[in-house]
Short mmCIF file of the C-alpha atoms (twelve columns), coordinates in Angstrom:
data_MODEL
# 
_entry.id   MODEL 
# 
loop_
_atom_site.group_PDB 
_atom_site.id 
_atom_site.type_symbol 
_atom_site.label_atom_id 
_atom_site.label_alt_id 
_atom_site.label_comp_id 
_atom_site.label_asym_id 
_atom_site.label_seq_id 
_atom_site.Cartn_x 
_atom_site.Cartn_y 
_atom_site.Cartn_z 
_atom_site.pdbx_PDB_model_num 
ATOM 1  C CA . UNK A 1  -16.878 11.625  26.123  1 
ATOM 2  C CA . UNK A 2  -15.177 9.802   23.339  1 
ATOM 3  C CA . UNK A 3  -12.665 11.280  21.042  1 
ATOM 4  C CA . UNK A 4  -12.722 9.444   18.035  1 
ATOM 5  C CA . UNK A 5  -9.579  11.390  16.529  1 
ATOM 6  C CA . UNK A 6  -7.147  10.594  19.641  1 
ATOM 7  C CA . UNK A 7  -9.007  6.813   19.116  1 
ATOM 8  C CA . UNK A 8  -8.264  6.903   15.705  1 
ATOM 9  C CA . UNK A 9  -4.393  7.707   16.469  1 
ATOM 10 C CA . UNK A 10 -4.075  4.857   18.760  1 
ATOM 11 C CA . UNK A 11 -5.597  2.072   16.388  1 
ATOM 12 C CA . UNK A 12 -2.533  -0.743  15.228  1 
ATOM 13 C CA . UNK A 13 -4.210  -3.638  13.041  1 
ATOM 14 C CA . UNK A 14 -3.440  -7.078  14.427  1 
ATOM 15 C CA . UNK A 15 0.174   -8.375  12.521  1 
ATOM 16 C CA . UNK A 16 -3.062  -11.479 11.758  1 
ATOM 17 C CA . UNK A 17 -4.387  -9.173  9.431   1 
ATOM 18 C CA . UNK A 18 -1.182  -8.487  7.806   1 
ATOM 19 C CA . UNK A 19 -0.095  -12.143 7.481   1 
ATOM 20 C CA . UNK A 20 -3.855  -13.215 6.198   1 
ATOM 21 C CA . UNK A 21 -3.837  -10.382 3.352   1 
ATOM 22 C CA . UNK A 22 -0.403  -11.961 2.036   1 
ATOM 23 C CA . UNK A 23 -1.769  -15.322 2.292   1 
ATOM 24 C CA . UNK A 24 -4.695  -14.218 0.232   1 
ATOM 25 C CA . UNK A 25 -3.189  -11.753 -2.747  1 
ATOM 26 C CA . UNK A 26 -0.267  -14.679 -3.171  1 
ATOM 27 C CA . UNK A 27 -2.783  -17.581 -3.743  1 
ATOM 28 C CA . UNK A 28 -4.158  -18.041 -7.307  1 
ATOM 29 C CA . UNK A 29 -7.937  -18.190 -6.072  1 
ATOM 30 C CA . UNK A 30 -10.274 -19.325 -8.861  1 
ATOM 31 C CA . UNK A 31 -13.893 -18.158 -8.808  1 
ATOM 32 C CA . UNK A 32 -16.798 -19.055 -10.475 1 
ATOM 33 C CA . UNK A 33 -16.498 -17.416 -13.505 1 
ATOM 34 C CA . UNK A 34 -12.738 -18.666 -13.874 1 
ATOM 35 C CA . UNK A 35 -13.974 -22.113 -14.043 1 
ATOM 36 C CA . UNK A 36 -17.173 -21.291 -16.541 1 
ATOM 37 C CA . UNK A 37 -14.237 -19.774 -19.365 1 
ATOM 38 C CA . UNK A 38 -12.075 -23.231 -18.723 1 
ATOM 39 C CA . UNK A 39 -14.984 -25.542 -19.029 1 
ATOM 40 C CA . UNK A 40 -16.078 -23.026 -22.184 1 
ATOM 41 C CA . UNK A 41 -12.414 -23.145 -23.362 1 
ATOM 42 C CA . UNK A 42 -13.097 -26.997 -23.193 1 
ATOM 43 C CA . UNK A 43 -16.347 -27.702 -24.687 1 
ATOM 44 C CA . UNK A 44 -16.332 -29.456 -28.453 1 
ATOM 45 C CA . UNK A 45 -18.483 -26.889 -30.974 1 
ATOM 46 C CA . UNK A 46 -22.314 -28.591 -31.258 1 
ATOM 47 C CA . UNK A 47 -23.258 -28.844 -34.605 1 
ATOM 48 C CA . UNK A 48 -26.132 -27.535 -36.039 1 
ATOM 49 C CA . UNK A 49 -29.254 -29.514 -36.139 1 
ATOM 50 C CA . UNK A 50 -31.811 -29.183 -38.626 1 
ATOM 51 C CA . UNK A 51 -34.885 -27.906 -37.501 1 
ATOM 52 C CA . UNK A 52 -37.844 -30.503 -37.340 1 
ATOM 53 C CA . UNK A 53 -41.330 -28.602 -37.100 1 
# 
């Protein structure tokens, strides 16, 4: 049978793991929302139209 504790013990991540997580928190990543609030940030006011009905 299995012993999940003694398992458990044993387990080393790969050093790829390590390296990717660095290469990941060090980056700048934009997502989606980032670039919505710069093209916001960007966009000229509309004015107001009159109503036509």
């Amino acid at each position: 049978m299995l012993n999940f504790e003694e398992e458990l013990k044993k387990f080393h991540s790969s050093p790829e793991v390590g390296d990717l997580e660095d290469a990941v928190y060090n980056h700048d990543l934009s997502d989606l929302t980032d670039l919505l609030v710069e093209l916001e940030k960007g966009r000229r006011p509309v004015k107001a139209r009159p109503e036509s009905l």
